[in-house]
C-alpha positions, 0 to 999 in steps of 0.5 A, spaced: 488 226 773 491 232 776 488 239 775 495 241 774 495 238 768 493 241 762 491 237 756 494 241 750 491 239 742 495 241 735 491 247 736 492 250 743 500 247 743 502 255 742 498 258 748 499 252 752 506 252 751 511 257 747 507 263 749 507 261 757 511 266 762 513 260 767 517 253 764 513 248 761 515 241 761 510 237 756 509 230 755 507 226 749 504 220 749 498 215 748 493 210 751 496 204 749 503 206 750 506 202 758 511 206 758 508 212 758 503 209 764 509 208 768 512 216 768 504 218 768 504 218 777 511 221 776 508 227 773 503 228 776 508 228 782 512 233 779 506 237 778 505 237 785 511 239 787 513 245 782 505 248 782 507 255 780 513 255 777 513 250 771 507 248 767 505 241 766 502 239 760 500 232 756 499 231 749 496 225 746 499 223 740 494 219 737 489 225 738 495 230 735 500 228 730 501 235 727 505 237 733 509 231 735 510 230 727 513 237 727 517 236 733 521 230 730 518 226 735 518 218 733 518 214 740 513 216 747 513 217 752 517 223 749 518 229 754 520 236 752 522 242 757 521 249 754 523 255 757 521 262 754 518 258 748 525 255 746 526 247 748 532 246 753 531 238 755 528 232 750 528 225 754 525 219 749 523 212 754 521 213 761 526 217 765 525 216 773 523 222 778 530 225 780 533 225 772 526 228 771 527 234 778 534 236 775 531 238 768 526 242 771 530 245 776 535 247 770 530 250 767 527 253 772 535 256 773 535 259 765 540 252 764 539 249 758 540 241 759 543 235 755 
C-alpha cells in the first residue's frame, strides 16, 4: 500500500479527516469485501495523481464501527469526499476511475457533488 494512503481509526477519524486543510476522500472497507479489492489499485492510482491536493484515507470497518455506524454507512466499499470538514459526495459499491476523478475534481473546485 501506498504511503500516501493513510489508515485512520475511530480515534484519529477527526484529525485525519474533518480537520485536514486539503480534501479528503475516505474509503471505508473490509479484508473480505471483493468489491472493495477491486477499487483498492483505483485508489491507490488516484493517490498518485492527486499527491497534494486531496488526502486519501481507508478505514477498516471491521476494526472500526464507531465511526462508519455513525455515518450511517451500511454497504462497503463506501467512499465519502470531505471538503473543509463537511461531506460533499458518498458513492456505496465499486465505482470506476473516472466517476471517482470528476468527484474530486468537484471537490477540489469547492462544488458539492451528487
Amino acid at each position: 500500500m501506498s504511503d500516501l494512503i493513510r489508515y485512520s481509526s475511530d480515534a484519529t477519524y477527526e484529525q485525519d479527516v474533518l480537520k485536514s486543510t486539503l480534501p479528503v476522500i475516505v474509503d471505508f472497507w473490509a479484508p473480505w469485501c471483493g468489491p472493495c479489492k477491486m477499487i483498492a489499485p483505483i485508489f491507490e492510482e488516484l493517490a498518485k495523481e492527486y499527491d497534494g491536493k486531496v488526502n486519501f484515507v481507508k478505514m477498516n470497518t471491521d476494526d472500526n464501527m464507531d465511526t462508519p455506524t455513525s455515518l450511517g454507512i451500511r454497504g462497503i466499499p463506501t467512499l465519502i469526499i470531505y471538503a473543509n470538514g463537511a461531506e460533499v459526495a458518498r458513492m456505496v459499491g465499486f465505482a470506476p476511475k473516472q466517476v471517482l476523478k470528476s468527484k474530486l475534481d468537484a471537490a477540489i473546485n469547492g462544488v458539492k457533488v451528487e
